[in-house]
C-alpha positions, -999 to +999 in steps of 0.1 A: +068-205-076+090-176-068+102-153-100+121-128-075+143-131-047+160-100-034+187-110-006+199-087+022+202-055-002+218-020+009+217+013-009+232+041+002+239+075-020+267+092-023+259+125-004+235+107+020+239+098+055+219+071+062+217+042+040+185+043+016+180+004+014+189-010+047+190-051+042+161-055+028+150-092+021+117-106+001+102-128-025+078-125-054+052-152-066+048-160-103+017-137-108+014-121-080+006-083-075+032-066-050+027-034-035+062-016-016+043+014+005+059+039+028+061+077+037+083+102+009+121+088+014+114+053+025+133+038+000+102+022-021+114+038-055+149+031-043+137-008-044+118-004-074+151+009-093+169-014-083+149-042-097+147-028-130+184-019-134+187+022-130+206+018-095+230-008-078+233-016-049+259-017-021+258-051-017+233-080-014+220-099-046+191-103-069+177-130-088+150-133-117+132-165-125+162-186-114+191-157-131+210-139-109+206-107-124+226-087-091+256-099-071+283-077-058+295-058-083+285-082-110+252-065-120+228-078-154+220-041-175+187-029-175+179-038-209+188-073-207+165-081-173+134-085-191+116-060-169+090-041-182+084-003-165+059+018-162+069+058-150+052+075-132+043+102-155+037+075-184+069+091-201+052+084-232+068+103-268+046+132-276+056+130-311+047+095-315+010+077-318-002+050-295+009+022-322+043+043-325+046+045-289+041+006-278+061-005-309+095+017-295+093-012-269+094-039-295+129-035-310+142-070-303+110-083-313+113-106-340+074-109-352+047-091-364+055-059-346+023-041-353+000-075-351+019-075-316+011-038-306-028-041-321-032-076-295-014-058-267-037-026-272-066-046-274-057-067-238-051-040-222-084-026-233-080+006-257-103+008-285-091+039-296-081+051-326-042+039-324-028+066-346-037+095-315-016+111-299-009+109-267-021+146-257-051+139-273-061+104-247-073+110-206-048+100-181-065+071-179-063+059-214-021+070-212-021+047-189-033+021-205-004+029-232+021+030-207+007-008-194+008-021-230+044-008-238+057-022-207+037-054-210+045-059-252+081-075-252+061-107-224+085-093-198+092-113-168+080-086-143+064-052-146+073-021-125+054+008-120+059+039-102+027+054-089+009+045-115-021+063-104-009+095-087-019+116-119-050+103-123-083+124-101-105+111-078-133+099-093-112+081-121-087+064-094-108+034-084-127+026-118-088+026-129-071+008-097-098-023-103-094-022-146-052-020-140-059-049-118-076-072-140-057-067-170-026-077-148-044-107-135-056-116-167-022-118-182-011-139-155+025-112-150+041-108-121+039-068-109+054-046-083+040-017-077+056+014-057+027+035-040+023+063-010-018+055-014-031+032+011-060+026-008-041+018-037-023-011-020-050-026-002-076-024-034-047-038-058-019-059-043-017-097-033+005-083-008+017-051+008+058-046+017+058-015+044+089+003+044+103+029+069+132+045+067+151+021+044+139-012+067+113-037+059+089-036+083+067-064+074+053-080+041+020-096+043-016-099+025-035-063+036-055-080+062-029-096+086-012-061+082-043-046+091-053-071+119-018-081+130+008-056+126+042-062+140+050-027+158+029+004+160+039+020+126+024-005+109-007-007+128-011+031+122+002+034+087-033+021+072-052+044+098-046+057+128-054+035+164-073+044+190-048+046+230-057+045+259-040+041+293-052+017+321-048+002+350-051-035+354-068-052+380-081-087+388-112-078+376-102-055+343-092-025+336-097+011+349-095+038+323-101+075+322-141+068+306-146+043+329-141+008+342-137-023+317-147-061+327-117-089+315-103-113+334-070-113+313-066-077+327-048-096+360-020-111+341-004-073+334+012-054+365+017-018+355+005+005+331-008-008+299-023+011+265-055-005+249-056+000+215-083-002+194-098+011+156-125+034+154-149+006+142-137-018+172-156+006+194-199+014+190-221+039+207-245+030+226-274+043+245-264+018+277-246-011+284-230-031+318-200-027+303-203+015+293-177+036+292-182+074+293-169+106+276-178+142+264-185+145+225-159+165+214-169+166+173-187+147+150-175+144+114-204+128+080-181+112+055-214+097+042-214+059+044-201+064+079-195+092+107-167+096+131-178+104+169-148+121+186-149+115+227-127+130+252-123+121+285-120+146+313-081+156+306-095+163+270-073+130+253-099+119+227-104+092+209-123+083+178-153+056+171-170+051+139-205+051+137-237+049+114-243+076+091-279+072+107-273+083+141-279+115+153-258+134+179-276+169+177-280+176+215-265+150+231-232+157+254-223+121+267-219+093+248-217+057+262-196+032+244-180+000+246-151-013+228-154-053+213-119-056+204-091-039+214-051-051+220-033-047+250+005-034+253+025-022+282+028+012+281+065+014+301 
């Protein structure tokens, strides 16, 4: 079941020249986690504010569980969407306790205010004493505030802006997987606005990639990953392996050598292969080998990267087992199992 609809929407600020939004068209499911990725200025936070309310739009419309909520210049306030958000620095009240801070979000609430707060604390999964302070919690644990604040007054959706940009290393993905289930659990729809790759492919349902103020292509992380539409999608969760060839009958010549495939003779000029470091292996020799110089090798521990360059010096990258050893050795042979095929003019 859909719970938001955003129709052809445009955005463009005042001083700006280019339009920040540029018809932009999507759906949310009931429950479902939404991630909107893209590079500083791609209009993600853009989206996000429009959603909840701080910006309108140019034109388009926006609808909430069956409410149009944006249309023209007939706009629901931000108070009345029953969106919950959750900043990016947690804007939490310094002066106020963890109880303090979740009730401010409970106003309108009719109930048990701090029977509501102490259930919402506890779902979320703080034990803590609820009369700290927020200075005196880990980024984590503000966090979790944050989530419970936002999540208190049973909003319809819940927003959040980076949500774990301030949080280090070694926290992020105990956090990204906690935040995760706790949304899931609740059953509430979220979007979440993220530059992290790894934060959108660990948490969302689906991933919305935009550039530039355009869609590019909403999807669940692996058809993004195994089927992107255009080549900045394909390189925006890591980088593809080119290279140029020639077709043939047979297959296709490159600079490291020739490769075998019939489907080669159905292209007439030029063409790139493209490929991901792990759709290539090393090997020590094969009837289908290519051949380059190893240019640098690179331990990230569970894995290595094997840079190769041909004899003009373009290189290209393979991933390998952290096992192998390269010490010594100036050719490598390798062959590539999967790989797509474009023309290149």
């Amino acid at each position: 079941m859909t719970i938001l609809s955003l129709h052809h929407i445009f955005k463009k600020y005042s001083q700006a020249p280019e339009y920040a939004i540029n018809d932009v068209s999507f759906d949310v499911k009931e429950g479902e986690i939404l991630a909107l990725v893209g590079e500083s200025g791609s209009g993600k936070t853009t989206l996000l504010r429009l959603i909840a309310g701080l910006e309108h739009p140019e034109s388009g419309s926006i609808s909430l569980s069956g409410q149009v909520i944006v249309e023209g210049r007939e706009s629901v306030p931000a108070h009345e969407r029953q969106v919950g958000m959750v900043f990016q620095d947690y804007a939490l009240f310094p002066h106020l306790t963890i109880l303090e801070n979740v009730k401010f979000g409970l106003q309108k609430f009719k109930g048990d205010k701090e029977k509501k707060v102490r259930e919402t604390l506890l779902l979320v999964g703080l034990k803590e004493d609820f009369n700290k302070y927020p200075h005196q919690l880990s980024g984590g644990q503000q966090q979790r505030v944050a989530l419970a604040r936002a999540m208190a007054p049973n909003p319809k959706i819940i927003l959040m802006d980076e949500p774990f940009s301030n949080l280090d290393a070694m926290l992020k993905d105990q956090v990204r997987e906690e935040i995760r289930q706790i949304i899931k659990k609740t059953g509430v729809t979220a979007i979440l606005v993220t530059h992290d790759t790894r934060d959108a492919l660990s948490t969302a349902d689906r991933i919305a990639i935009l550039h530039k103020g355009y869609l590019q292509q909403i999807d669940i992380p692996k058809m993004l990953y195994e089927k992107p539409v255009n080549p900045y999608v394909a390189n925006f969760f890591g980088k593809r392996n080119e290279i140029l060839a020639t077709p043939t009958a047979e297959g296709f010549y490159t600079p490291f050598g020739f490769i075998k495939d019939k489907k080669a003779g159905d292209y007439k000029g030029k063409v790139k292969l493209l490929f991901r470091p792990e759709h290539a292996e090393v090997v020590q020799n094969d009837d289908q080998q290519l051949i380059g110089t190893i240019f640098k090798v690179s331990y990230f521990g569970d894995h290595q990267i094997v840079k190769i360059a041909d004899e003009e010096g373009k290189r290209i990258s393979i991933r390998t087992n952290p096992g192998r050893t390269f010490e010594g050795i100036e050719k490598a042979f390798f062959y590539l199992w999967k790989y797509d095929v474009e023309e290149a003019f």
